[in-house]
N, C-alpha and C positions, 0 to 999 in steps of 0.2 A: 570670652574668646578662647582664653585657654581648654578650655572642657572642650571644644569641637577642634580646636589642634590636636589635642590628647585622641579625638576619637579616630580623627585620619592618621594616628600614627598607628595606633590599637589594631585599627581594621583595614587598611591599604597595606598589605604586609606581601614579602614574595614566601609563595608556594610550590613546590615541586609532586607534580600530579595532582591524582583528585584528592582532598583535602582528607577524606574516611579511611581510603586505604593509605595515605600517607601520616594521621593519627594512631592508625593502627602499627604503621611501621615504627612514629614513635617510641609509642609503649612496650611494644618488641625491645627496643633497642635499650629503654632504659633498663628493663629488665632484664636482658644480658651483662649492662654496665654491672648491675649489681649482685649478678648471679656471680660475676669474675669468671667464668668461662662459660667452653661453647656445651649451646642447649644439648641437650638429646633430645627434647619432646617441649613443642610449646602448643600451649592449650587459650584459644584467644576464646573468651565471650564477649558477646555486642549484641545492643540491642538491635530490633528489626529495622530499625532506619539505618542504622551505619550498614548493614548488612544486604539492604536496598541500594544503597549509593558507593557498595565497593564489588558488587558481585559480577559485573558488566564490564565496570574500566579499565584500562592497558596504565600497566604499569612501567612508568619512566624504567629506559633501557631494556626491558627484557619485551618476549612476544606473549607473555601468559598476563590473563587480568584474576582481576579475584583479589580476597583478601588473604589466601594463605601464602599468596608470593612477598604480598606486602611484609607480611610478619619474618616472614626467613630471612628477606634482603636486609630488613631493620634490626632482625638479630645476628645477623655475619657481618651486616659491612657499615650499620645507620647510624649516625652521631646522635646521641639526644638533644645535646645542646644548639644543633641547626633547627630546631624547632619544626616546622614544615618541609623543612628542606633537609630533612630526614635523610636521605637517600641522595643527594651529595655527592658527586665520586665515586659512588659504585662501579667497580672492575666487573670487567667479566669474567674472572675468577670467582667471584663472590656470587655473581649471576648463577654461572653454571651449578657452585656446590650448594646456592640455594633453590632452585631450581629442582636439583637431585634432591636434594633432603624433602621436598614436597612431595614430588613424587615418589618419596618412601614410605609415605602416610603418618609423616614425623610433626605435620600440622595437623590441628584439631582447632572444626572453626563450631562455634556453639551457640544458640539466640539466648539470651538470656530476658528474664521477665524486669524489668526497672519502670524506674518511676522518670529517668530522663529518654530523651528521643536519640541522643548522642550519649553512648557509654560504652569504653574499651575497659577490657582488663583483660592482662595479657598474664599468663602463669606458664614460667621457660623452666625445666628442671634439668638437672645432670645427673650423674650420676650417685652425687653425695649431696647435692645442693640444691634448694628450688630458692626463687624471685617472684612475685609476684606485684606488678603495678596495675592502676585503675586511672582509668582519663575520665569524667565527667562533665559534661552540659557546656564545655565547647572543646576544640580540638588539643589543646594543648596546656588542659589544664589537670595538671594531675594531681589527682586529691589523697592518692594511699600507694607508699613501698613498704611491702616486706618482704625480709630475707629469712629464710627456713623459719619462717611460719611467726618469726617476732617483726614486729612494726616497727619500721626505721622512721616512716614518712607519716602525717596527715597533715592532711589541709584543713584547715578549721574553715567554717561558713559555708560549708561545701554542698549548697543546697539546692532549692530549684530558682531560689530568687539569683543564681549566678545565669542563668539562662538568658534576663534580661538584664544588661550593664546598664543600659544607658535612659532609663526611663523617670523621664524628669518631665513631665506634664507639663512642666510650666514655661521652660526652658528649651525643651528640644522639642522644637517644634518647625514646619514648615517656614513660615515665618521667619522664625528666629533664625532658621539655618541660611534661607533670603539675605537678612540683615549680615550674617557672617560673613559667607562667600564674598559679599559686594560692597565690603567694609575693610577686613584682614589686609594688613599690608601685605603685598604681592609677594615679598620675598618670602615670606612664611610658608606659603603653598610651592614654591619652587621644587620642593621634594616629591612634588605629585607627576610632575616630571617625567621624574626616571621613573615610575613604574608603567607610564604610557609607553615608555620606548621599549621596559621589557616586554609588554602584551604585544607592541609592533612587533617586535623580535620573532615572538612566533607565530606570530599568523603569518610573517615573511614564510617559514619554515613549513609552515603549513599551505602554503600556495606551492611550496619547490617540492615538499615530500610528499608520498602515498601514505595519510592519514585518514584513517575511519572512513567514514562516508565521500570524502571530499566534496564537500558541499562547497567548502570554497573555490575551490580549483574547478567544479564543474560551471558554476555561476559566473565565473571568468569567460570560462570556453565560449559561453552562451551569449556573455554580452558581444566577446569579438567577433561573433561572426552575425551575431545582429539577431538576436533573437530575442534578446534580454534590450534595454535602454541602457547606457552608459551613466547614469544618474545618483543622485547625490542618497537613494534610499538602497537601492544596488550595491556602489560602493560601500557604503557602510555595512551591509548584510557580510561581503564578499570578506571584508576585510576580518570581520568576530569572527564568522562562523568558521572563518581559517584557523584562527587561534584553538580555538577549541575542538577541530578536527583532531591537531598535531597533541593539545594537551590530554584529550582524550582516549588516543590511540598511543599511550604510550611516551612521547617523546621528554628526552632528557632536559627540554631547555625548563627553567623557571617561570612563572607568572608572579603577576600582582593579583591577588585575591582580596574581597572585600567580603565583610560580613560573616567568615569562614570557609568562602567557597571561592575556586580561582575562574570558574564559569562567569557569576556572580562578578568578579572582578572584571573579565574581559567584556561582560555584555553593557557592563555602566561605564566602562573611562573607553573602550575601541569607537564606539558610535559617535559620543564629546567629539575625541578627537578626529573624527575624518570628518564631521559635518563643519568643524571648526575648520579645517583645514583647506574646504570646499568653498569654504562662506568669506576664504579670507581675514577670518580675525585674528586679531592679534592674541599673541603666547600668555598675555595674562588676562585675555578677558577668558580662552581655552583652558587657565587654573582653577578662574576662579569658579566655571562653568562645570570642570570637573568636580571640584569641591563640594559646592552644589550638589552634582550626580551623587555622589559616594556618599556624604551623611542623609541624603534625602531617602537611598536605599537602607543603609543600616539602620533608620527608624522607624519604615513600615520593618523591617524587619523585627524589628523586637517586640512588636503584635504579634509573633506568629511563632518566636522558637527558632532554634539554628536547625532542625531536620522538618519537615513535613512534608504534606500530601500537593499543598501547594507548591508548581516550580518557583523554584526563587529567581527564575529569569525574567518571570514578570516584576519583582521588585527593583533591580538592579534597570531591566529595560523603563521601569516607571523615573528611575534617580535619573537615568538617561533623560529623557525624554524631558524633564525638568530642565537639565541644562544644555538641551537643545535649544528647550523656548527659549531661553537666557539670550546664546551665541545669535535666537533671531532677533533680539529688540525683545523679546517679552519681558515682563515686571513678573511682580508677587501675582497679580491676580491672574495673568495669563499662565504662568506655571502652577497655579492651583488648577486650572481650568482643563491641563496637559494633564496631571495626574487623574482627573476626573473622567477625560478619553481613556488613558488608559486601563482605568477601574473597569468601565463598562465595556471596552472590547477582547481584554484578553484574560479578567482573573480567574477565570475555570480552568487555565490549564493546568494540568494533575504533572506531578515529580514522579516518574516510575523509576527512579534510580539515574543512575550519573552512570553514559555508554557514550559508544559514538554518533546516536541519535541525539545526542543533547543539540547538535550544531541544529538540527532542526528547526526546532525551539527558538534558539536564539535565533534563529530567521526571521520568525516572528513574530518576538520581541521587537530588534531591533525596529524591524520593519514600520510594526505598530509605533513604535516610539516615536519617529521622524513624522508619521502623520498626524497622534496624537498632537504635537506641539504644532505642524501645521494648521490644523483646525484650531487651537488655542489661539494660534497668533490671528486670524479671522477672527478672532471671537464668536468662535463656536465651539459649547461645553454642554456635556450630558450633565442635565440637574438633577434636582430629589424627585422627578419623579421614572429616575432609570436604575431599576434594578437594586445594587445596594449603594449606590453613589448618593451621597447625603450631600444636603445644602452648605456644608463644608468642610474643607477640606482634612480636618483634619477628625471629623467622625467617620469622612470617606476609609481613610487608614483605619482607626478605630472598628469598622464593620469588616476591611477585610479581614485582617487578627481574627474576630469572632467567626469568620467565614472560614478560616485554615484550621484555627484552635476548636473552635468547639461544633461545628460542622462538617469538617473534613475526618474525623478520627479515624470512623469508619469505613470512607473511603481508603486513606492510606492501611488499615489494616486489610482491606479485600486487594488493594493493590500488591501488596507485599507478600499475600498468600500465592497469588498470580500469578507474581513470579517465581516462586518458591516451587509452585506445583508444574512452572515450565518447567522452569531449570531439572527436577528430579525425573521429567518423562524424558530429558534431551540425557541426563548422562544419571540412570541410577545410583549410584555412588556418591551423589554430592548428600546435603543438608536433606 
């Protein structure tokens, strides 16, 4: 019981912006801490995934995305010790003068060739003094400081087996996460809570401001004058895809992020909870239903890596969709049955980066999620002979992993090119 309260504490965590350019602002940040003054030149490399999922996004408080805003905000104004929430209190003083210092071509962003899919190192110099730190194989975990060129910092075991935490075959499984959620005394999960209210928080914010695409706010417009249905897959669509507009485009409020992503986070606990909220269940059957959601996501997820080709919204919409069937009546077998729909109707969707096309996605996530678990709850499940959906559920997971890991390589590297070779015809100058 402990190991899966450990894991919702681990990975339900609050995030401020997208989770790569806010690692990035990290690593900025520590190595100003330890530069002791202000940069003249900082030199970020990241691999081509971090650099897929920060080159698109709006960066909390200012109107510039990218990762070289991240890096200057995290070195003028970001705390290391807020962890994700890096970027914390930033003034618009700190905006404007980092802002100007990008636009003096005082950032330098660089691919670097690694062996992980998630790797920052950021090198800040002054004019007598350089810093250099490195983040590796998840957001916030930093494996090396040095100051003018001698090693203050390593992390020992700093390898690729840190990519997967939580891989215990025997133990974390479908099942066993079943037995947790609908066993754990209820106070224990109460914390799961507050971070439903902070993901509520901004898709409120996101229904009231002009964020990204406004998927949400347009899908409102459409239901009230009847165009759309008023309905329980609507709602739920309206209400994520708000979050994620506001998170996406910028906005200063916090999320709950799960699995390292606050996308991720909003698309597995916002669905839970408005379906729970629609269906009338009570607050701890919507814990333990959430619970459910968020370790069922974080362990397809450790088949696959914290960056890849595959969107992780199908994960997070999969842990959904789990503790959907839950909030209807489903058991073990019908939430096997749910992730099984979801296998077979959405997992080819491709990750081209973290923009404000993500709400998209999570349209149809979500969407898929609420039907998946409705066909479940009919007992109706796509078996072993659909596609890669294995006669159970947990080789189902098992084949996605091989499907993102050793399938997908080369799509994410032709996607990454993609975009690389937009991005350089839309503004010569960049990467």
């Amino acid at each position: 019981m402990e190991l899966f309260l450990n894991i919702l504490h681990a990975e339900f965590v609050p995030a401020l912006g997208c989770t790569e350019p806010a690692s990035v602002a990290l690593c900025a940040a520590k190595a100003k801490e330890v530069l002791g003054e202000k940069p003249e030149k900082i030199v970020v490399k990241v691999s081509a995934n971090v650099l897929k999922n920060g080159m698109g996004v709006g960066i909390p408080g200012t109107k510039i995305v990218g990762l070289e805003i991240a890096a200057a905000l995290g070195a003028f104004g970001g705390k290391s010790d807020l962890g994700l929430q890096v970027l914390s209190g930033i003034n618009v003083e700190t905006i404007v003068k980092s802002e100007a210092f990008v636009l003096a071509g005082n950032v330098q962003i660089e691919i670097v060739d690694t062996d992980s899919k998630l790797y920052v190192e950021v090198a800040a110099t002054s004019l007598n003094n350089t810093a250099r730190v490195v983040i590796k194989h998840q957001h916030q975990n930093i494996i090396l400081i040095e100051q003018n060129g001698s090693m203050i910092f390593q992390k020992s075991g700093s390898n690729k087996n840190e990519q997967s935490r939580y891989i215990f075959p025997d133990i974390f499984t479908v099942k066993s996460i079943y037995h947790f959620a609908t066993n754990v005394p209820i106070e224990k999960l109460a914390f799961l809570k507050l971070g439903v209210d902070l993901n509520m928080n901004i898709s409120t914010e996101g229904m009231h401001g002009a964020y990204g695409i406004q998927f949400g706010k347009n899908l409102k417009k459409n239901m009230d004058r009847g165009v759309l249905g008023n309905d329980i897959i609507n709602k739920a669509i309206m209400i994520t895809t708000a979050a994620s507009d506001a998170r996406m485009a910028g906005s200063n409020m916090p999320v709950m992020s799960n699995s390292g992503s606050g996308n991720q986070g909003i698309s597995v606990s916002l669905p839970v909870a408005v379906v729970a909220k629609e269906l009338g269940s009570t607050e701890e059957n919507m814990l333990r239903a959430l619970a459910m959601a968020l370790l069922i996501a974080v362990h397809m997820k450790q088949n696959i890596g914290p960056l890849s080709a595959l969107c992780g919204v199908f994960l997070a919409a999969s842990g959904a969709s789990a503790g959907i069937t839950f909030l209807m009546g489903g058991k073990l077998k019908e939430i096997e049955m749910a992730i099984s729909n979801m296998t077979g109707g959405l997992t080819g969707m491709i990750c081209d980066g973290a923009k404000f096309g993500c709400s998209i996605k999570i349209a149809s996530g979500v969407g898929e999620a609420v039907r998946a678990a409705l066909l479940a709850i009919d007992g109706f499940s796509l078996n072993d002979n659909n596609g890669i959906v294995a006669s159970d559920v947990e080789s189902t997971i098992a084949n996605i992993g091989k499907l993102a890991t050793d399938g997908m390589g080369f799509t994410d590297e032709v996607i990454i090119r993609t975009m690389l070779e937009t991005r350089q015809r839309n503004n010569p100058l960049c990467l």
